[in-house]
N, C-alpha and C positions, 0 to 999 in steps of 0.2 A: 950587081947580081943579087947579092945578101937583101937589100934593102926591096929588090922589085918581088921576090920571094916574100918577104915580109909582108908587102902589102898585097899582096896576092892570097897568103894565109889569114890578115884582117879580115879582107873581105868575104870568102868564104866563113870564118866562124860568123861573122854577122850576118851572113844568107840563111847559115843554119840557124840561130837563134831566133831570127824571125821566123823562121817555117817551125821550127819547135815551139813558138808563140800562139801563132793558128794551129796548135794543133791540139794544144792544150786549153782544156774550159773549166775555169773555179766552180767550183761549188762548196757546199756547204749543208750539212743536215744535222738536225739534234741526234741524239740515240733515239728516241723515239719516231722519230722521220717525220712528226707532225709537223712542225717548221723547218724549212728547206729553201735554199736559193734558185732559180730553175733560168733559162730562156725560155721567151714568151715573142710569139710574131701573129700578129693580126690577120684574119681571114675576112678575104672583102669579097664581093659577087663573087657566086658560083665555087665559094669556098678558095679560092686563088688567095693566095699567101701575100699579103700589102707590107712594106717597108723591109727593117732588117732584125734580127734577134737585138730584143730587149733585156736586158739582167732584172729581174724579179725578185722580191722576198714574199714566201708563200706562206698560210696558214692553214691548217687542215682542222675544219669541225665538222660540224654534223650536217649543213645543208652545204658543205659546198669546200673551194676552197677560197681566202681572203690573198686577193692579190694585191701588194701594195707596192711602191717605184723605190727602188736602188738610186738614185738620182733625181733629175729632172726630167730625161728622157721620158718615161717610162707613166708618168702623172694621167694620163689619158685610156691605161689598161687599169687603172686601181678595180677594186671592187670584186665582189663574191661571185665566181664561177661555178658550174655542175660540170663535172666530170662526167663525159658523154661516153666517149669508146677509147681504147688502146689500141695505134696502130700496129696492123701484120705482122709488117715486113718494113719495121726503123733502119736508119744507118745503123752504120756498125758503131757499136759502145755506147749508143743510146737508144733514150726509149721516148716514143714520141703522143701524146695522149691530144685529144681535142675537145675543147672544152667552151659551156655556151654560159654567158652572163652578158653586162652588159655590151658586148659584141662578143663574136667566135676568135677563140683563138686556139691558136698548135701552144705548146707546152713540151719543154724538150728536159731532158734530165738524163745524166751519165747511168747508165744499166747497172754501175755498181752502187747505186742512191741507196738509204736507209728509205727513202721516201715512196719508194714504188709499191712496196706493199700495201702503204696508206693508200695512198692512189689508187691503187687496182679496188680495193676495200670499198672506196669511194664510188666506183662504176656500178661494184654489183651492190649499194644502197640505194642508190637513182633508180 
């Protein structure tokens, strides 16, 4: 009885640990928000959302932002984006921007970012 309880209580904390896994996304921002880590997912035809969230390292200047890859994955979004609009109505505890360079992409970052102000900064300079 002890031991069927026992594994009954493993597996429930490991059902939790993985949904507390998805539920949580790293980040990372300077105090000045200008370099920041973000996910990044490609926009094909008709704006439709292609593949799955990429982890990104971002850099904020003057024409744009510089997107470069966190691994390997990611080699294929490199390059300097404009920061076109901030959407409406984001999920909840983030903020979702859409941005054009060498293809379209969404741009997603936690709503409590250092980086959002630069961002928004970015829209109304374009």
């Amino acid at each position: 009885m002890w031991s069927t309880l026992a594994l009954l209580g493993a597996f429930a904390a490991c059902g939790l640990m993985l949904w507390g896994a998805t539920r949580i996304e790293p980040h990372w921002s300077s105090k000045d928000g200008g370099r920041f880590t973000c996910r990044v997912q490609r926009l094909g035809q008709y704006d439709a959302p292609l593949g799955t969230w990429r982890e990104m390292r971002a850099l904020a200047e003057d024409e744009g932002i510089r997107l470069s890859a966190r691994g390997i994955r990611g080699r294929e979004l490199r390059g300097v984006y404009k920061v076109l609009v901030k959407s409406d109505n984001p999920p909840k505890k983030r903020e979702i921007y859409i941005c054009e360079g060498p293809t379209r992409i969404i741009l997603r970052v936690p709503s409590s970012s250092r980086a959002i102000p630069v961002l928004d900064g970015l829209i109304d300079a374009g």
